[in-house]
N, CA, C and O atoms as a Maestro MAE file, in Angstrom:
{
 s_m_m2io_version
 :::
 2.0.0
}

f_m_ct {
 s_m_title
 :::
 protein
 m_atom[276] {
  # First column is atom index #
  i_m_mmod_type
  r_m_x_coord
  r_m_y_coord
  r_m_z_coord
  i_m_residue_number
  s_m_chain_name
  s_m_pdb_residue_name
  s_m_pdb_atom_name
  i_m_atomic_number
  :::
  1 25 129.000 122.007 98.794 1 A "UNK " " N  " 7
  2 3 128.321 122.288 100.053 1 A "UNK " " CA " 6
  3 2 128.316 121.018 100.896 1 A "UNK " " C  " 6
  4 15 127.951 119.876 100.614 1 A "UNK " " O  " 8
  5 25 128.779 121.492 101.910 2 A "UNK " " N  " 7
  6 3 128.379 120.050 103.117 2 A "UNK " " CA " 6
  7 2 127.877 119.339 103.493 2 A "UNK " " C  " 6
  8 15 128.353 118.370 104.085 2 A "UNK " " O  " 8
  9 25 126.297 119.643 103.210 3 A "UNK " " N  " 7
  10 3 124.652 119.618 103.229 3 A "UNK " " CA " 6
  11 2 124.528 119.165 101.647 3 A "UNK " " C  " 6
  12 15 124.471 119.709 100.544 3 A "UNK " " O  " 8
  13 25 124.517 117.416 102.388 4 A "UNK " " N  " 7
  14 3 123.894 116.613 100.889 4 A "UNK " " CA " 6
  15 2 121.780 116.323 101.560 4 A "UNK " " C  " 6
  16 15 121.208 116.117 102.631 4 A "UNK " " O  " 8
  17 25 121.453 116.472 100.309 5 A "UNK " " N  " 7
  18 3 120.122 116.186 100.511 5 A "UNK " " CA " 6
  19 2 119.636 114.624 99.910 5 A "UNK " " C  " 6
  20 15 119.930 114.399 98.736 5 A "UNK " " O  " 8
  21 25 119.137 113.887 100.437 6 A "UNK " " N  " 7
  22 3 118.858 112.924 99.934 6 A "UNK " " CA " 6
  23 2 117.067 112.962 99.686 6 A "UNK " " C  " 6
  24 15 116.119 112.184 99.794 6 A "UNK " " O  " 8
  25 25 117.211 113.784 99.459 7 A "UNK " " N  " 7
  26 3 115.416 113.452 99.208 7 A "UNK " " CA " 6
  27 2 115.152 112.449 97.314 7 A "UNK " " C  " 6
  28 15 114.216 111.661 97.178 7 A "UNK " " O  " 8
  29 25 115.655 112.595 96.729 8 A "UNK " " N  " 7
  30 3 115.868 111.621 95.801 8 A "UNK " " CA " 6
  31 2 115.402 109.803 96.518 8 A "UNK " " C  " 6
  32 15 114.443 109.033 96.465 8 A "UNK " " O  " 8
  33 25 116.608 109.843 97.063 9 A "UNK " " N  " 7
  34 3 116.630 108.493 98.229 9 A "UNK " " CA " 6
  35 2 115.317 108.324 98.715 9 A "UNK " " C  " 6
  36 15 114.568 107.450 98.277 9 A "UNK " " O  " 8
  37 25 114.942 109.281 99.779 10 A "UNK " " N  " 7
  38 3 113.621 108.478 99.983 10 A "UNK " " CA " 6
  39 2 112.392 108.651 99.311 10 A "UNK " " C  " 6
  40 15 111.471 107.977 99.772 10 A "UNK " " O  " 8
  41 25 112.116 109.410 98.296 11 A "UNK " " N  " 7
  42 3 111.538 109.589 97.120 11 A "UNK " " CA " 6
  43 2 111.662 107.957 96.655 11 A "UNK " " C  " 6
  44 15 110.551 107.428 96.695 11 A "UNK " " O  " 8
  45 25 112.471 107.261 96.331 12 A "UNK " " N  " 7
  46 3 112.587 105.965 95.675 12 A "UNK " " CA " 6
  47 2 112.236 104.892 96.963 12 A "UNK " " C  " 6
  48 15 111.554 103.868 96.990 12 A "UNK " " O  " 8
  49 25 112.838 105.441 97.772 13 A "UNK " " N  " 7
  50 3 112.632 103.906 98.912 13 A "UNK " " CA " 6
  51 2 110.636 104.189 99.451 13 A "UNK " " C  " 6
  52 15 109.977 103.352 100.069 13 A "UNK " " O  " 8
  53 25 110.194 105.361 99.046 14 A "UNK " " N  " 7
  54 3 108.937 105.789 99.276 14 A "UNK " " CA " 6
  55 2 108.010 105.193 97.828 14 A "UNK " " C  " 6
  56 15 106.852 104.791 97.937 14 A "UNK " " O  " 8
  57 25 108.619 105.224 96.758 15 A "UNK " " N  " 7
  58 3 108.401 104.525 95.470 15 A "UNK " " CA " 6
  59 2 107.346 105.835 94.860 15 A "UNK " " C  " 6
  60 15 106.491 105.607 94.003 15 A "UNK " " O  " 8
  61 25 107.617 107.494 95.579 16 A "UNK " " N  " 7
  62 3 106.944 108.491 95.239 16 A "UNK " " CA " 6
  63 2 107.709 109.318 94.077 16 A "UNK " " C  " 6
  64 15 108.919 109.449 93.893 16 A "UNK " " O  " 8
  65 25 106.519 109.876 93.293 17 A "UNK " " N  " 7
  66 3 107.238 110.484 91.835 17 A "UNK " " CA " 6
  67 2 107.126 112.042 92.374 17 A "UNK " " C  " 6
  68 15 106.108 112.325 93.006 17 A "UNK " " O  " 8
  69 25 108.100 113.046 92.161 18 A "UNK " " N  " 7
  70 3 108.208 114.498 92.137 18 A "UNK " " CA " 6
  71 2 106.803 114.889 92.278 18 A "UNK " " C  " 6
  72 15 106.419 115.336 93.359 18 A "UNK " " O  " 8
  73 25 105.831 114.738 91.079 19 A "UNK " " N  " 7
  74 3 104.340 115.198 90.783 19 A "UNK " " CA " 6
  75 2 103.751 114.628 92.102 19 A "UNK " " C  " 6
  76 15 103.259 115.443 92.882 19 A "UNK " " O  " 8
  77 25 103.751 113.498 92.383 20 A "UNK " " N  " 7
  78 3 103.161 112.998 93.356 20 A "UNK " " CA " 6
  79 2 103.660 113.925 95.073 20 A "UNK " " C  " 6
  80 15 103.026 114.679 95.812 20 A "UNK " " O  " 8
  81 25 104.816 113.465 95.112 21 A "UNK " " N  " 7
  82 3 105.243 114.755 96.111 21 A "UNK " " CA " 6
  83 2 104.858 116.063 96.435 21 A "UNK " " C  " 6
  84 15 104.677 116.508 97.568 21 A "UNK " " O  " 8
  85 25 104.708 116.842 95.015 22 A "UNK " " N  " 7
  86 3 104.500 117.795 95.272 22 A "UNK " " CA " 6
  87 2 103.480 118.109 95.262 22 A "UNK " " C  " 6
  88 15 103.279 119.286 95.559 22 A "UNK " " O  " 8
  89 25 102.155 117.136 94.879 23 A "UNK " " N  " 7
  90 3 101.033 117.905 95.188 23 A "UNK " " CA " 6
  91 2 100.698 117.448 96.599 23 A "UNK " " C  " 6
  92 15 99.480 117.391 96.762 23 A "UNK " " O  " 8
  93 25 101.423 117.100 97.688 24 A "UNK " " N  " 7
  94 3 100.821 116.487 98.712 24 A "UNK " " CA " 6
  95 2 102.088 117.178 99.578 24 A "UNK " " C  " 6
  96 15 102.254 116.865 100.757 24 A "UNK " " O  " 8
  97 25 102.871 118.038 98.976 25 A "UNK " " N  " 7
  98 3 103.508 118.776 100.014 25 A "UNK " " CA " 6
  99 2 103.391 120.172 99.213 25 A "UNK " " C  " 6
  100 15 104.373 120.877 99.440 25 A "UNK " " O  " 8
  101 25 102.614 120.663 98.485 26 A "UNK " " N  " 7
  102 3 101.785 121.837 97.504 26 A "UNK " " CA " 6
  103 2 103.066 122.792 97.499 26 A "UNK " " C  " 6
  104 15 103.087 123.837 98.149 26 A "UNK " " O  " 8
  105 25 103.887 122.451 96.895 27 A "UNK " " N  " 7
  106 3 105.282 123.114 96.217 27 A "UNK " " CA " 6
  107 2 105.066 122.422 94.863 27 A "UNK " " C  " 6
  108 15 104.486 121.392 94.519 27 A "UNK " " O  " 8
  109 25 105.930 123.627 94.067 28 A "UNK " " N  " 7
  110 3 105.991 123.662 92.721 28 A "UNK " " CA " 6
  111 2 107.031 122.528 92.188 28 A "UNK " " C  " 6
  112 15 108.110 122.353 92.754 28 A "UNK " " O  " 8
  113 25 106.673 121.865 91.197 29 A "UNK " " N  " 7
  114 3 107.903 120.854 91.073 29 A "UNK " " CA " 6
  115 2 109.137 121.272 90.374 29 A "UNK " " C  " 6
  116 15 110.087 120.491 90.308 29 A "UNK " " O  " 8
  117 25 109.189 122.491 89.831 30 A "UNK " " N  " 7
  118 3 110.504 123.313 90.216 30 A "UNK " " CA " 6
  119 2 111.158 123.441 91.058 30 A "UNK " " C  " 6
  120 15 112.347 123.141 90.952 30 A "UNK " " O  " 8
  121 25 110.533 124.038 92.463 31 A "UNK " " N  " 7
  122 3 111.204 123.973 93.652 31 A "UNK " " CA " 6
  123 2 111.574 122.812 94.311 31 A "UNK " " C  " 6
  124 15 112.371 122.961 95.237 31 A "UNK " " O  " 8
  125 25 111.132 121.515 94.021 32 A "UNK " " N  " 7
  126 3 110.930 120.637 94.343 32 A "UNK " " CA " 6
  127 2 112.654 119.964 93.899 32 A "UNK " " C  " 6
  128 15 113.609 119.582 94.575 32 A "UNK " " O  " 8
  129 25 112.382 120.084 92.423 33 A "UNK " " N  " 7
  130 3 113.787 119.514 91.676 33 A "UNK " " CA " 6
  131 2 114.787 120.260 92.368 33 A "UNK " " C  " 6
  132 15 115.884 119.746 92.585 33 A "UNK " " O  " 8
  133 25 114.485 121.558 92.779 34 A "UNK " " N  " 7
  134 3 115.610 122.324 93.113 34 A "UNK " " CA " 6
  135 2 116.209 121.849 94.689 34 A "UNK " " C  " 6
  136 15 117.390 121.825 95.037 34 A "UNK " " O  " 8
  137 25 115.301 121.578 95.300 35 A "UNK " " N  " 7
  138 3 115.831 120.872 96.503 35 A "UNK " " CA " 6
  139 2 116.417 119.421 96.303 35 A "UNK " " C  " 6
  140 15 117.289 119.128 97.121 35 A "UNK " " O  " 8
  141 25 116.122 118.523 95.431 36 A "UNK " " N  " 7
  142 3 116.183 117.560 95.040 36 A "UNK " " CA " 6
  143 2 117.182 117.108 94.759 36 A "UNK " " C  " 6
  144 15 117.701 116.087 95.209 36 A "UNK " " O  " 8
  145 25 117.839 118.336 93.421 37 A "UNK " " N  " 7
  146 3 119.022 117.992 92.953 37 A "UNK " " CA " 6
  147 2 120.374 118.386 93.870 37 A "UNK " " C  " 6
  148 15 121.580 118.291 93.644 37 A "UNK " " O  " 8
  149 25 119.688 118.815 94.875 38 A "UNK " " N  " 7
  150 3 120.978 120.050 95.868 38 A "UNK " " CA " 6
  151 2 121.306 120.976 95.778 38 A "UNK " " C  " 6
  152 15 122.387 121.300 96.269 38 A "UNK " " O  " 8
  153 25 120.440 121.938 95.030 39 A "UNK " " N  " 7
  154 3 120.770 123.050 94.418 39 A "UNK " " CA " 6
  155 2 120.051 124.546 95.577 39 A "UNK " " C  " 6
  156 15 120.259 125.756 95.501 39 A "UNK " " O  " 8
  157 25 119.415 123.948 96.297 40 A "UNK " " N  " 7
  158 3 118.760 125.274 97.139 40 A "UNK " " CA " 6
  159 2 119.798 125.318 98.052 40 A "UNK " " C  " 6
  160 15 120.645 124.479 98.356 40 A "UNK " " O  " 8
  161 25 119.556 126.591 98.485 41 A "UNK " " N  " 7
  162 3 120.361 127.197 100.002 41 A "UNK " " CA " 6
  163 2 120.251 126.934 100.782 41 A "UNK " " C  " 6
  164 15 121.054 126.673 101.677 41 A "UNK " " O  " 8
  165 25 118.351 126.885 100.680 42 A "UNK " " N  " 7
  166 3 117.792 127.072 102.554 42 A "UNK " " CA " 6
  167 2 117.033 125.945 102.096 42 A "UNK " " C  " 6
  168 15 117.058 125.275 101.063 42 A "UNK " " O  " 8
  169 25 116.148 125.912 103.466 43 A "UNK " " N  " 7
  170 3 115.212 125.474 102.841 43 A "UNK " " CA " 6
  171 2 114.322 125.756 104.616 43 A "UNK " " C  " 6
  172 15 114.944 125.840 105.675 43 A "UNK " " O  " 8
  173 25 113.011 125.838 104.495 44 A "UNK " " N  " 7
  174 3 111.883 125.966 105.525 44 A "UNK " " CA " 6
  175 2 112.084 125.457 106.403 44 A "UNK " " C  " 6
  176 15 113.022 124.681 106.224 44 A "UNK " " O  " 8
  177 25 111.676 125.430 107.455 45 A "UNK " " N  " 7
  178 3 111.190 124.256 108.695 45 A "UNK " " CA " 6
  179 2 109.590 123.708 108.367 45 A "UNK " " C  " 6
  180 15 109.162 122.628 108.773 45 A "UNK " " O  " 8
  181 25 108.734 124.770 107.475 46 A "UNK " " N  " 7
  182 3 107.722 123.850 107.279 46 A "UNK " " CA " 6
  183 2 107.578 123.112 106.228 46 A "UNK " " C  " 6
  184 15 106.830 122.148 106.062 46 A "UNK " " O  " 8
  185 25 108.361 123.620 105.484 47 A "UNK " " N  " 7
  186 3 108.947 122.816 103.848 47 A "UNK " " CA " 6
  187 2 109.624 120.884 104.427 47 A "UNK " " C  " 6
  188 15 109.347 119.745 104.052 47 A "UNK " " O  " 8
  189 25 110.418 121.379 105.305 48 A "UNK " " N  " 7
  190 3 111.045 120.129 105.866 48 A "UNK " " CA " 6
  191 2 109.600 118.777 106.709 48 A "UNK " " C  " 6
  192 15 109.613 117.568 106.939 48 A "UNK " " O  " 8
  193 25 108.763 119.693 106.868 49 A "UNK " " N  " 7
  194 3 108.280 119.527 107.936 49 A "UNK " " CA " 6
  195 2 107.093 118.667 106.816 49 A "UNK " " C  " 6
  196 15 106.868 117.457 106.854 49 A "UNK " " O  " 8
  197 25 106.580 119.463 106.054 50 A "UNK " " N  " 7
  198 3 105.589 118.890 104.809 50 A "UNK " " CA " 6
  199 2 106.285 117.865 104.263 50 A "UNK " " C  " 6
  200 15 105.498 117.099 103.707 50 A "UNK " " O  " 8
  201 25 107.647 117.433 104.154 51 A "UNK " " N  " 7
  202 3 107.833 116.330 103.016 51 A "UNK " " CA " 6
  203 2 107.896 115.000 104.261 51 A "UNK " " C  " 6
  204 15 107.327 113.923 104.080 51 A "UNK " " O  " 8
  205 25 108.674 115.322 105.478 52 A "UNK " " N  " 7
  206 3 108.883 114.643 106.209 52 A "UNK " " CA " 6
  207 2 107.626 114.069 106.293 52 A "UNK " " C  " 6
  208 15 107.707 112.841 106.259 52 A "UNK " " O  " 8
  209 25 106.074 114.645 106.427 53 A "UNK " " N  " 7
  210 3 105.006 114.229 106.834 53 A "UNK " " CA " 6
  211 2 104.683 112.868 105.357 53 A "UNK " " C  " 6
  212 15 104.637 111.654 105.559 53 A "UNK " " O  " 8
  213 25 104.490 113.615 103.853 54 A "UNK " " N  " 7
  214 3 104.411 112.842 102.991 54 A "UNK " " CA " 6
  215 2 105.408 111.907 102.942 54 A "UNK " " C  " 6
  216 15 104.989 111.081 102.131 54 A "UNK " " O  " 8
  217 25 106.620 111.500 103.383 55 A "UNK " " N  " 7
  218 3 107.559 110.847 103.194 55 A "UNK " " CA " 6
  219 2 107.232 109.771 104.203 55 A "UNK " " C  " 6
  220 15 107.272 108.579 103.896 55 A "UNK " " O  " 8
  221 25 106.909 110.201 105.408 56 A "UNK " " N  " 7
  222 3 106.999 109.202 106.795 56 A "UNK " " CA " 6
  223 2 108.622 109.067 107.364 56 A "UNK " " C  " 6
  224 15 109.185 108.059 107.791 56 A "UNK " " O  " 8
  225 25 109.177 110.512 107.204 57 A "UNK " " N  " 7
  226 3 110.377 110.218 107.437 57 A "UNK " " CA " 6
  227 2 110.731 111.023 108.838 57 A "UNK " " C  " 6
  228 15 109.980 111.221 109.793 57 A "UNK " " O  " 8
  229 25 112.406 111.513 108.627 58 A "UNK " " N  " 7
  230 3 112.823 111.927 109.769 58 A "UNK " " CA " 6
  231 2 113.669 113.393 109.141 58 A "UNK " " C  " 6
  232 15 113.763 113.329 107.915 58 A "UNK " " O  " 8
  233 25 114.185 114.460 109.640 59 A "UNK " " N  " 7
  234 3 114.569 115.078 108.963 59 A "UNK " " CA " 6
  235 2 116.167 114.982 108.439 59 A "UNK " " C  " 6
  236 15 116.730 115.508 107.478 59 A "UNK " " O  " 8
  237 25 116.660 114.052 109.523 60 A "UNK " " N  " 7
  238 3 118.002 113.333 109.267 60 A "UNK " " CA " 6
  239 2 117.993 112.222 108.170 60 A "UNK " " C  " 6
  240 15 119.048 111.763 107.731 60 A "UNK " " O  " 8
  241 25 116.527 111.726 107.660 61 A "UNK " " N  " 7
  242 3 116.979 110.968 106.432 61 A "UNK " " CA " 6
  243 2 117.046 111.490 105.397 61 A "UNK " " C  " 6
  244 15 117.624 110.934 104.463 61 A "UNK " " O  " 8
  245 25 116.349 112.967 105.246 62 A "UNK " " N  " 7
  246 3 116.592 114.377 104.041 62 A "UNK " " CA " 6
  247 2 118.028 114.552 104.381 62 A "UNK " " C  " 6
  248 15 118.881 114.023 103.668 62 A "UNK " " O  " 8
  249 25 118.246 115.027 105.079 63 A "UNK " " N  " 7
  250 3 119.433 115.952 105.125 63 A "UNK " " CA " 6
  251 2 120.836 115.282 105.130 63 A "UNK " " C  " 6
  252 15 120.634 114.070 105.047 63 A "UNK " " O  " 8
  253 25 121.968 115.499 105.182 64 A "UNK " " N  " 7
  254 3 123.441 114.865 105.893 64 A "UNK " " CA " 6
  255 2 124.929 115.764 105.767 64 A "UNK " " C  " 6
  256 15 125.575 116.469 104.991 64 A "UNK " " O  " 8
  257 25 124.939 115.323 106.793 65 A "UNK " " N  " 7
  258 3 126.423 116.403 106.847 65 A "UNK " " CA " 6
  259 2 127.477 115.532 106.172 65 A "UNK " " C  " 6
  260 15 127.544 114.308 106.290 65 A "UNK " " O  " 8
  261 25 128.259 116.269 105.481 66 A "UNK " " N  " 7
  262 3 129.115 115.567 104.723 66 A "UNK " " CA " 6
  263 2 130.712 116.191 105.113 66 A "UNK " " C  " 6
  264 15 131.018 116.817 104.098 66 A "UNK " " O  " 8
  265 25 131.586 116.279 105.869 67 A "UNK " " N  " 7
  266 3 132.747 117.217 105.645 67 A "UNK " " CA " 6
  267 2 133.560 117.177 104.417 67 A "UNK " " C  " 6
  268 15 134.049 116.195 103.859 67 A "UNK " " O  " 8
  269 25 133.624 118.654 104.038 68 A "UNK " " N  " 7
  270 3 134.632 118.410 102.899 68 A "UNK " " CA " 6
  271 2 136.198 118.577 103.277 68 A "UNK " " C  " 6
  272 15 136.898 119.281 102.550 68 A "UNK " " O  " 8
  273 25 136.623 118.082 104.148 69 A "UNK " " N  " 7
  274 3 137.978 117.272 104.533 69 A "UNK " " CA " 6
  275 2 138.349 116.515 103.621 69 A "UNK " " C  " 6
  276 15 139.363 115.831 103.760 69 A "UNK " " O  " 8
  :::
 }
 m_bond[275] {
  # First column is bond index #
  i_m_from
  i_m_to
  i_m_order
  :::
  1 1 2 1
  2 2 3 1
  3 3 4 2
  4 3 5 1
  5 5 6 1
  6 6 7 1
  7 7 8 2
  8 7 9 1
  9 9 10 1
  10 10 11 1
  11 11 12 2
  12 11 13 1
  13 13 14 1
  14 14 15 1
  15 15 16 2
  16 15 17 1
  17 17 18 1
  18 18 19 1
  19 19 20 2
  20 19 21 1
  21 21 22 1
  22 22 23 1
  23 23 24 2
  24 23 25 1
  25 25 26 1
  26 26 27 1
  27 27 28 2
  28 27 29 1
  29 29 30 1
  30 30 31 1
  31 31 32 2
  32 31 33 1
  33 33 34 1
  34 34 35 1
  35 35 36 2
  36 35 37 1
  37 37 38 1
  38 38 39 1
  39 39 40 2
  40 39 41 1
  41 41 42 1
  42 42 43 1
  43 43 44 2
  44 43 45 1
  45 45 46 1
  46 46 47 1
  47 47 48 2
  48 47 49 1
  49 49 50 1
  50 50 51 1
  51 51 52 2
  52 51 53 1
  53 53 54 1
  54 54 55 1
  55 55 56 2
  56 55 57 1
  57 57 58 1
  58 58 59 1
  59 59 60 2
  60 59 61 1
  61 61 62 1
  62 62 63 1
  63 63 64 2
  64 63 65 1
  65 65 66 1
  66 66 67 1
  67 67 68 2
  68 67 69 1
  69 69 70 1
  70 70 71 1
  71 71 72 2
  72 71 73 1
  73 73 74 1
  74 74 75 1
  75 75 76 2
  76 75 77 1
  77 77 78 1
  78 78 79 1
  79 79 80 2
  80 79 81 1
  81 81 82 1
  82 82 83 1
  83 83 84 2
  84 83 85 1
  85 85 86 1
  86 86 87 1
  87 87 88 2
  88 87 89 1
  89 89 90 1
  90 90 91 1
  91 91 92 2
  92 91 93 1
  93 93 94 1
  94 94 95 1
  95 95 96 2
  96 95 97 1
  97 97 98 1
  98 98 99 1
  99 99 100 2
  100 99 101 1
  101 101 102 1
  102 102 103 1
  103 103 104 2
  104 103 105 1
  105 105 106 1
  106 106 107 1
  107 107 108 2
  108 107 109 1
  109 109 110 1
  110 110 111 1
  111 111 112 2
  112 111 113 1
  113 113 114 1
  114 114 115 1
  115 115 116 2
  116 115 117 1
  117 117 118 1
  118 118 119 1
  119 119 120 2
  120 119 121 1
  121 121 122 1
  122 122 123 1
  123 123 124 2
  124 123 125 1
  125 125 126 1
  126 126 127 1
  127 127 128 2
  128 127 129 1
  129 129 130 1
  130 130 131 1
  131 131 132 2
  132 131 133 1
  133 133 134 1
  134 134 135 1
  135 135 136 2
  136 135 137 1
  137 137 138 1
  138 138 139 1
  139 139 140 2
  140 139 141 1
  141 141 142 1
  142 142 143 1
  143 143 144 2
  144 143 145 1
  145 145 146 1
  146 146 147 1
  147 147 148 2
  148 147 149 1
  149 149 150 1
  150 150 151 1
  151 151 152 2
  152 151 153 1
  153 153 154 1
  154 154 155 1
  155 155 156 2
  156 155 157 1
  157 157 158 1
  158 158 159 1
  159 159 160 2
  160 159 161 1
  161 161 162 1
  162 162 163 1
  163 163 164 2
  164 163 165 1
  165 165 166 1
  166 166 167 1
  167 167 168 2
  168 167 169 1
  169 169 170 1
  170 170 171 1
  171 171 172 2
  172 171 173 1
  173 173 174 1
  174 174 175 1
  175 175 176 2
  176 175 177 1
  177 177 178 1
  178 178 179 1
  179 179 180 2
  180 179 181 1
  181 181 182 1
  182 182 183 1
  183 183 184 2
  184 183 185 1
  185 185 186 1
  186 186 187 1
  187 187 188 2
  188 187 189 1
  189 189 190 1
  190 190 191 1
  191 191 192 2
  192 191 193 1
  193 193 194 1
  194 194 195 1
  195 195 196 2
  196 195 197 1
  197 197 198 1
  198 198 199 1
  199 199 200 2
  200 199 201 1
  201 201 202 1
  202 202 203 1
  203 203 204 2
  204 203 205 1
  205 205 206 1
  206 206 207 1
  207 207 208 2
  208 207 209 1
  209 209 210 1
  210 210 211 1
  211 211 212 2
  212 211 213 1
  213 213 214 1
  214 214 215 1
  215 215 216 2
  216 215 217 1
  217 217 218 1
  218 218 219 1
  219 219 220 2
  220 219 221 1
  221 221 222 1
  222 222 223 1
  223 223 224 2
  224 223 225 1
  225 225 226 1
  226 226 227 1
  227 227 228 2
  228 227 229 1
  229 229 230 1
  230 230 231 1
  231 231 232 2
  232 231 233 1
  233 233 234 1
  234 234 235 1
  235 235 236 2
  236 235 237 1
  237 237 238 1
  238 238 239 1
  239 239 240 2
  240 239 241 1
  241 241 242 1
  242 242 243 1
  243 243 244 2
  244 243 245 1
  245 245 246 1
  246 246 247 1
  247 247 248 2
  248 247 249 1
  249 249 250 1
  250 250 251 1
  251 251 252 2
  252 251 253 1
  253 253 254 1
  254 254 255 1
  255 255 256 2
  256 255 257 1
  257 257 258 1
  258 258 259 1
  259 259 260 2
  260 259 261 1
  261 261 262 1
  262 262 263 1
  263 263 264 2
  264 263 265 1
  265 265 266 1
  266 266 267 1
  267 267 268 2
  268 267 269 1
  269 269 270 1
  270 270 271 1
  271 271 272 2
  272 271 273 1
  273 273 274 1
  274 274 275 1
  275 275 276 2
  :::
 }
}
């Protein structure tokens, strides 16, 4: 998929653990890994919108287009 997620990335440059994430963006840390590892489809605008807030980020530092060219 084209759509790399870096939430890993700022998870570490945030120095935040999954558990910690997710109780402050109140998703399951299943779903959590699942976005994590790159494995979801979709994902929310308020899902994006909750981590961005716990993160202090942008939604371009989650997300990135990658071409597979």
């Amino acid at each position: 998929m084209p759509i790399i997620v870096n939430l890993d990335v700022m998870m570490a440059k945030r120095k935040m653990s999954l558990n910690e994430l997710s109780e402050k963006v109140d998703l399951t840390l299943s779903n959590l890994s699942i976005l994590k590892t790159g494995k979801a489809k979709a994902v929310r605008f308020s899902t994006l919108e909750a981590i961005c807030k716990a993160l202090d980020c942008q939604p371009g530092d989650l997300l990135e287009f990658v071409s597979e060219e």
